[in-house]
C-alpha positions in Angstrom: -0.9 -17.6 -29.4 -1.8 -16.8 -25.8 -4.9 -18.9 -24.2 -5.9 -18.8 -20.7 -7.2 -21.2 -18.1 -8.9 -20.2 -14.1 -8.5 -22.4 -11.2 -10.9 -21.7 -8.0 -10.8 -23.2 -5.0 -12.7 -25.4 -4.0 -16.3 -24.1 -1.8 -16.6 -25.7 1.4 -19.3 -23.6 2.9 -21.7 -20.9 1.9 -21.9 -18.1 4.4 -21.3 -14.1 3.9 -18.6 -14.9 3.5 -18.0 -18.4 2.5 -15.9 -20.6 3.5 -13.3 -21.6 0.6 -10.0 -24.3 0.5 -6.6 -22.6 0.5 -5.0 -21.3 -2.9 -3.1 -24.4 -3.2 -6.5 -26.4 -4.0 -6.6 -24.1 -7.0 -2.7 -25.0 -7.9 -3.9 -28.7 -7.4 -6.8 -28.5 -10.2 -3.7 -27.1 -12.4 -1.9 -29.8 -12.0 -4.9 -31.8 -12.6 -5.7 -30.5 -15.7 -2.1 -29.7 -16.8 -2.0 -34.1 -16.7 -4.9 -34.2 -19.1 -3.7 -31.7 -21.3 -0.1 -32.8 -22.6 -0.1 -30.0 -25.4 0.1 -26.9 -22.9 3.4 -25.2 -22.7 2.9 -23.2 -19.2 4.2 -19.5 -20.3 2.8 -17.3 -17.5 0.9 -18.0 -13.7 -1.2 -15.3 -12.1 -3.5 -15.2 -8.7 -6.1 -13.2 -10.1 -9.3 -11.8 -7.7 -13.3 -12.1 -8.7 -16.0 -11.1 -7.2 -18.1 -13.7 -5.0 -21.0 -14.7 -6.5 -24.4 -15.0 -4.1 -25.9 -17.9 -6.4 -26.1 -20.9 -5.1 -23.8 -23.7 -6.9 -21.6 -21.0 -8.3 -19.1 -19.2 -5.4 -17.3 -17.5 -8.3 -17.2 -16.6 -12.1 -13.9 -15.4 -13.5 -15.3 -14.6 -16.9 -17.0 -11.7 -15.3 -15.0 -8.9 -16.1 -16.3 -6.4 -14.0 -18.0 -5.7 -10.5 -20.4 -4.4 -9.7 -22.6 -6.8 -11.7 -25.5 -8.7 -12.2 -28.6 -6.8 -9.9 -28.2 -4.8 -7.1 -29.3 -6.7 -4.6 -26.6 -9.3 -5.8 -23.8 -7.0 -5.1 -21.4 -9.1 -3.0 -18.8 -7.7 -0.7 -16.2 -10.3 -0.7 -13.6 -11.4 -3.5 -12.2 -14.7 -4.2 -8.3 -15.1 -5.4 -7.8 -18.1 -7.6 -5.4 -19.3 -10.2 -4.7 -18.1 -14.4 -2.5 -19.7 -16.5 -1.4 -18.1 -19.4 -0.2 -21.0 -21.8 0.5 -21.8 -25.7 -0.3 -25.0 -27.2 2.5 -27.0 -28.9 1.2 -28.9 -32.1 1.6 -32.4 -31.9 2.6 -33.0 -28.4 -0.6 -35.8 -27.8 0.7 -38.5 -26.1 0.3 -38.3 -22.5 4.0 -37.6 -21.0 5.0 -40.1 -17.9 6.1 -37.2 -15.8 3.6 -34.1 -17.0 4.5 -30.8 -15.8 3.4 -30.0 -12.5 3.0 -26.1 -11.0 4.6 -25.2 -7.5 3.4 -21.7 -6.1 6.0 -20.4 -2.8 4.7 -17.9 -0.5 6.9 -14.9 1.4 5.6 -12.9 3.6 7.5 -10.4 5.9 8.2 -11.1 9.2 7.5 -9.0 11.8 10.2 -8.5 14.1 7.7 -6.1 16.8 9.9 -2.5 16.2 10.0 -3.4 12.3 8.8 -5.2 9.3 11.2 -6.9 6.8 11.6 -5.0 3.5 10.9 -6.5 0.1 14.2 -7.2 -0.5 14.6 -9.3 2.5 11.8 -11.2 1.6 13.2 -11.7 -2.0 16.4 -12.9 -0.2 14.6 -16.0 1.4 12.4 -16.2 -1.6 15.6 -17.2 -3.3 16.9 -19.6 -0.9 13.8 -21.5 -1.4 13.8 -21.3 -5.2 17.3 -23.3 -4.8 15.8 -26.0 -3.2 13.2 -27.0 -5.6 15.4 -28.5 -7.9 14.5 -29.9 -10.9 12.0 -26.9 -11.4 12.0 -24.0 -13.5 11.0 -20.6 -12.7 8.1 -19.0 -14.4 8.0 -15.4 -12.7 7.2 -13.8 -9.4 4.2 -11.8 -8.1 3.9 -9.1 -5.5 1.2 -9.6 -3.7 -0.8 -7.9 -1.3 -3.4 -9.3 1.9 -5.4 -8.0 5.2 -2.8 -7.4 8.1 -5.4 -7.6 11.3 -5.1 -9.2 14.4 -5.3 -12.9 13.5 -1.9 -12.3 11.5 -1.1 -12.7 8.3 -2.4 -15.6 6.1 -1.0 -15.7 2.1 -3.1 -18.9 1.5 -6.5 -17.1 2.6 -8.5 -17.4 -0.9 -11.7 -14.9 0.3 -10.9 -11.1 1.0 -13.3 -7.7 1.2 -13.6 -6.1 -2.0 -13.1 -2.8 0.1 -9.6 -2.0 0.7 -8.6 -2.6 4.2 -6.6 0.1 6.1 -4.1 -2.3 6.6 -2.2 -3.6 4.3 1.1 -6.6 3.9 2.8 -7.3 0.6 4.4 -10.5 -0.1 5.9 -12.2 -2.8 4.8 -15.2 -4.8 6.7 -17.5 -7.1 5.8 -20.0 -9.8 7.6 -22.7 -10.6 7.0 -25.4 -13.2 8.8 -29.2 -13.3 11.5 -29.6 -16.0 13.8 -32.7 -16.8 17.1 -31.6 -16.6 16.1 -28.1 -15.5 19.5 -26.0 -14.7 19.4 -24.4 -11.3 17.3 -21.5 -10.8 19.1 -18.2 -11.0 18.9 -15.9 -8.3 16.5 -13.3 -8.7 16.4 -9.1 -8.6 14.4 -6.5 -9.4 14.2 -2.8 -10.4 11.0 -0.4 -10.2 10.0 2.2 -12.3 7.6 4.7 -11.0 6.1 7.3 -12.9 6.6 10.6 -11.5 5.0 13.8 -10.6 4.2 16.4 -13.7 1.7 18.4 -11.8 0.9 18.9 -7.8 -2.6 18.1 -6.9 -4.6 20.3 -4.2 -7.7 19.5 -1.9 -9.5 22.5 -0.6 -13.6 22.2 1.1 -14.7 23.3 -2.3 -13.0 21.2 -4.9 -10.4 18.9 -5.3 -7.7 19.2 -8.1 -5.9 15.8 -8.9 -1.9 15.4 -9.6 -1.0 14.6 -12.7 1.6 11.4 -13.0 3.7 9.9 -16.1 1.7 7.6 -18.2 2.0 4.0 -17.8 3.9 4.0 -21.5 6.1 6.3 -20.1 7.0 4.5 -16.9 7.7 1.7 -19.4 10.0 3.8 -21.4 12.3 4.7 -18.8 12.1 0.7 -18.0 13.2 0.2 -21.5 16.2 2.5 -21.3 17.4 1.1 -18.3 17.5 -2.6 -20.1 19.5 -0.5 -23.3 22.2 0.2 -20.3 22.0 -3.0 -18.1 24.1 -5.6 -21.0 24.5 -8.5 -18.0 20.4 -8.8 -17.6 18.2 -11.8 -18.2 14.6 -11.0 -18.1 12.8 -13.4 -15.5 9.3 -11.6 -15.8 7.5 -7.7 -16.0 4.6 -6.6 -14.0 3.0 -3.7 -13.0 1.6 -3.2 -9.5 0.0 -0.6 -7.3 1.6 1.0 -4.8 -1.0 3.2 -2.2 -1.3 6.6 -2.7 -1.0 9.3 0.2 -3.3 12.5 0.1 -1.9 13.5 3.7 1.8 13.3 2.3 0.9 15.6 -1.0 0.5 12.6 -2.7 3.1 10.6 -2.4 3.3 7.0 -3.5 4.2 4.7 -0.4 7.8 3.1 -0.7 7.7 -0.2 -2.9 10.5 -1.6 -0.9 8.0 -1.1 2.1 6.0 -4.4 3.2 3.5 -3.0 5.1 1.3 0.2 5.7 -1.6 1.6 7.2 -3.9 4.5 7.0 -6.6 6.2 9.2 -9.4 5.9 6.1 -9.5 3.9 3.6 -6.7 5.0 0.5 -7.1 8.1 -1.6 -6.0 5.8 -4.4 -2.8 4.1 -6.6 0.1 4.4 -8.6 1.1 1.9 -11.1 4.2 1.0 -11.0 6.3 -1.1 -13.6 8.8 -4.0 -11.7 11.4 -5.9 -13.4 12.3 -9.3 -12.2 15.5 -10.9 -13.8 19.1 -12.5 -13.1 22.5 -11.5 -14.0 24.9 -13.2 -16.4 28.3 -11.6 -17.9 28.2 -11.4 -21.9 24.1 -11.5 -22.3 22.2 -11.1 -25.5 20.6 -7.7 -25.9 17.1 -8.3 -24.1 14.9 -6.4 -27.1 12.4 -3.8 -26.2 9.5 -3.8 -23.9 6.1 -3.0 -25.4 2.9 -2.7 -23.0 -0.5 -3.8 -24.5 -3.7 -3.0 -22.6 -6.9 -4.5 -23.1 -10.2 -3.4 -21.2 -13.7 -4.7 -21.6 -15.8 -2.5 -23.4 -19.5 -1.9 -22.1 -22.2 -4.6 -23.6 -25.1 -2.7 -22.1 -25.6 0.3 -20.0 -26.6 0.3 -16.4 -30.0 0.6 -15.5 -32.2 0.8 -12.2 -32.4 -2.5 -12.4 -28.8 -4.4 -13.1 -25.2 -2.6 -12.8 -23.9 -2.4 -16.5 -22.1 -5.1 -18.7 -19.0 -5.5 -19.7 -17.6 -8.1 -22.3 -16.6 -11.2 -20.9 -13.0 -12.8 -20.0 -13.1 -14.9 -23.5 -13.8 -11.8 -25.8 -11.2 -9.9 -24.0 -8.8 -12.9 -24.6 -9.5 -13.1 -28.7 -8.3 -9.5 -28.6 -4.7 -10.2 -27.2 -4.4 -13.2 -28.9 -5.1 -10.9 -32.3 -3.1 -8.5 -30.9 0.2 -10.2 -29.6 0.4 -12.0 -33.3 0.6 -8.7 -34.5 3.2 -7.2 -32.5 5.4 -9.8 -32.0 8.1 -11.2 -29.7 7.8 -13.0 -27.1 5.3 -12.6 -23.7 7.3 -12.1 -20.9 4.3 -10.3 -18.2 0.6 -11.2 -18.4 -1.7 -10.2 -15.7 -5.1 -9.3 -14.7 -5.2 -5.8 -12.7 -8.5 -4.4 -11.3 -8.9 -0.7 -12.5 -11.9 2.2 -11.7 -13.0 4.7 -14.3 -11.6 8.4 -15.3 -12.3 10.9 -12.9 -13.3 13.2 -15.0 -14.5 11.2 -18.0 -17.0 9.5 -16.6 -17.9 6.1 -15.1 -17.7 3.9 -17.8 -14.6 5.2 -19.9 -11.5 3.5 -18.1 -8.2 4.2 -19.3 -5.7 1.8 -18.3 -2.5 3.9 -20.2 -2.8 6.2 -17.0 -1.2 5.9 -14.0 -3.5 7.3 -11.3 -6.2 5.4 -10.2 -8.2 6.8 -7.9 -10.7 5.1 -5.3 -13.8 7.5 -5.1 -17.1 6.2 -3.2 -20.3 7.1 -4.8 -22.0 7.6 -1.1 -19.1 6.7 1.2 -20.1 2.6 1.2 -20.7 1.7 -2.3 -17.9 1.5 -4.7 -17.8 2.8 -8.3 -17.9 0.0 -11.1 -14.7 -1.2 -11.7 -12.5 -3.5 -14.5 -10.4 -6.3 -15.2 -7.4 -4.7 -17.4 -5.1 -7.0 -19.2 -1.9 -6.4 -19.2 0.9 -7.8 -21.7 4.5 -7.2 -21.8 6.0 -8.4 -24.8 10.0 -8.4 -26.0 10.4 -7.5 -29.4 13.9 -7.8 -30.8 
């Protein structure tokens, strides 16, 4: 059974926004509590992203599943990146280990070489080289990433970031890694993306706007799927699903995921979820299994009113529904993350449907952004 655990770093000054310690303070309270708690087997880590909170004494709830909440005038424009883990307890492991496992995060970003900016796969190439060197520790599963590119540089370990997207954007990677006796070396790592495509051009005109129409998410996992029934030498690392910016000006295309970083003249029409497979190589591998997505959303608690933005369930009820779930279905985890969604289009501004792969970014008067969710996702191997 899946159970979940949020790290934030540390406040070291209030402020619009504040001042907060690097990610690694949250990675450090892990650790902390990861000694105190011997019976945790580590399955999954995630940065995840919560709103900042204007109270005083509390920078940051990650139990709040949605933004905007709370009043109006609470309504902060800043977000905070901190640290899940996804774990499972093992019965009867009590006694305090001598050496408890301890989580190591590695950062990536591109470099900028002036004419050019390294693709994904050369960051994954020095990503690797440094997941040789920590020996002794065993990789959990790599996350692509995305922070500010402005003049100051680029900065992986900056914890507070506008809840606006920027109009420039860099992509990095992030791996977790978690201390094992007599861990084998780490493999090296690949990956393979699976974008949904196309089924119907969209069109923008003064009077309306008609929306394309993309593959579902389930779909996108399908073709993932039958790529793993062909691939017999692959060893599943870890599955996520990502968003890659979405392009009005260029008929909707999705940007290139191998690209690091982009830019755009306005703020971005919206984004594509794309499905990415990490894993390694080895001749004569068991059959993987199947891949089967399970989304969970937050349903609405109370409706919004003049007076407070409406209310979503929290994290923990959320989490009771894929534990309940995933001891349904089976098989074993191997992608859990938290992905921040807005509502249907056309449906309305509550009903959120995270099976779809369009997501697009409208503005309610140009400066105020429409209520958005916390999806769940969870990728599960069934033999």
């Amino acid at each position: 059974m899946l159970f979940c655990e949020d790290f934030v770093p540390s406040l070291l000054a209030s402020g619009r926004p504040p001042k907060v310690a690097p990610f690694t303070d949250g990675v450090r309270q892990a650790n902390r509590w990861l000694g105190e708690h011997p019976e945790v087997r580590v399955q999954r880590c995630e940065t995840v992203r919560a709103a900042v909170s204007p109270h005083d004494g509390q920078h940051c709830d990650t139990r709040v599943m949605s933004y905007p909440a709370g009043k109006p005038k609470d309504v902060s424009r800043f977000s905070l990146r901190g640290l899940r883990i996804w774990y499972q307890k093992q019965p009867g492991q009590e006694k305090h280990p001598s050496k408890p496992h301890q989580i190591t995060s590695i950062d990536v970003l591109p470099r900028d070489h002036g004419d050019k900016v390294e693709t994904l796969q050369d960051v994954l190439t020095r990503l690797n080289g440094l997941i040789a060197e920590n020996k002794g520790q065993h990789l959990l599963n790599v996350q692509t990433l995305e922070i500010p590119w402005d003049k100051k540089g680029m900065e992986s370990e900056e914890t507070v970031l506008p809840i606006q997207t920027p109009t420039k954007l860099v992509r990095f990677l992030r791996a977790y890694l978690i201390s094992a006796e007599g861990s084998p070396l780490s493999p090296e790592v690949h990956f393979q993306d699976f974008l949904p495509q196309q089924v119907a051009a969209g069109k923008v005109s003064t009077f309306s706007t008609k929306l394309p129409t993309f593959e579902t998410l389930s779909e996108t996992f399908a073709k993932a799927n039958k790529w793993l029934e062909a691939c017999t030498d692959v060893n599943l690392i870890n599955v996520e699903v990502f968003d890659l910016l979405l392009d009005k000006e260029a008929s909707y295309c999705a940007s290139d995921p191998q690209t690091c970083s982009f830019s755009t003249k306005k703020p971005p029409f919206g984004w594509l979820t794309v499905v990415r497979i990490y894993y390694s190589t080895e001749q004569g591998s068991a059959p993987v299994g199947k891949l089967v997505d399970l989304s969970f959303c937050p349903e609405v608690k109370e409706k919004k009113t003049l007076f407070h933005y409406a209310q979503y369930e929290e994290l923990a009820e959320v989490v009771k529904k894929v534990q309940l779930k995933c001891v349904g279905v089976g098989g074993v985890p191997v992608g859990v993350q938290s992905v921040w969604t807005y509502p249907d289009w056309e449906s309305g501004k509550d009903v959120f449907q995270p099976n779809t792969s369009l997501h697009v970014e409208p503005r309610i008067d140009g400066t105020e952004l429409l209520p958005q969710v916390e999806t769940i996702h969870v990728c599960m191997i069934v033999k």
